[in-house]
N, C-alpha and C positions, 0 to 999 in steps of 0.2 A: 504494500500500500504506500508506503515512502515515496518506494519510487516512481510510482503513479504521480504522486503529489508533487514532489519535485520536477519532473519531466513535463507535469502543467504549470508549473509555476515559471519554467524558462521557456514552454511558450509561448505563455503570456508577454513576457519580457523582450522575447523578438516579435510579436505582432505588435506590441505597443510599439517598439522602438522604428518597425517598418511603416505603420499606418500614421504618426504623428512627428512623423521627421523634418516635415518642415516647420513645424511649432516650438520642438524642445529646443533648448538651448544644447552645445555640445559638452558642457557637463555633465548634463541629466542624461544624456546618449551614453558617456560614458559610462556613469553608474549603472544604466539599465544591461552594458556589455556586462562588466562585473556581477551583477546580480543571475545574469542569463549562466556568465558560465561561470558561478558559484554553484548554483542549483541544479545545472547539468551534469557538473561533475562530480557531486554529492549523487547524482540520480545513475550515475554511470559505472560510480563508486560502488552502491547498493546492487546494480545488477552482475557486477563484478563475483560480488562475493556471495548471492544468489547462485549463480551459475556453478562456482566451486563447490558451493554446497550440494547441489543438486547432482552433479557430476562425479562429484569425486576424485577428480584427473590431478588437483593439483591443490597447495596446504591451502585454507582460507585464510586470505590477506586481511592484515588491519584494516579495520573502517579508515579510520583518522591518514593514515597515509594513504592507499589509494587516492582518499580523496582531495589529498591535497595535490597528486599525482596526475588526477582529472583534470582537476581544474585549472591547474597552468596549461595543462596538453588543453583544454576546450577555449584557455585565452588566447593560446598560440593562433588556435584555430581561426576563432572570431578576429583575431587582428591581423593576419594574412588573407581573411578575406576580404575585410576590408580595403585592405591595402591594393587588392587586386581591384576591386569594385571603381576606387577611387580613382586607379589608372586609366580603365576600360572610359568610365566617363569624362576624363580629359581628350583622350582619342576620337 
């Protein structure tokens, strides 16, 4: 159920951040990147250590580091793609 909730909760955070973009300021973009992929990678965290569980294949991983493991890999994400976004639209 977590990860239900967290996995709605980030995308909330990218529908608000795509449908009100010309409104927020680029702070509040900011924060909503961070919040998207705090909640992601908490949610990605949880399926992680589901699947070890369920499988058996390999030890179950810490909450706590995975998910801090996620969520840099999910800011990485969010900000090369923006970065690419940002390109395509100067071209």
């Amino acid at each position: 159920m977590h990860f239900v909730i967290c996995a709605f909760i980030a995308l909330i955070c990218l529908i608000t951040a795509i449908l009100f973009t010309e409104v927020f300021p680029k702070w509040f973009k900011a924060f909503l990147a961070l919040l998207g992929a705090a909640t992601s990678g908490y949610a990605l965290a949880i399926l992680i250590r589901k699947i070890a569980e369920w499988t058996k294949a390999y030890a179950k991983p810490e909450l706590w580091t995975a998910t801090g493991i996620c969520i840099a890999v999910m800011l990485v994400l969010i900000i090369i793609v923006a970065v690419i976004l940002k390109n395509k639209k100067k071209a």
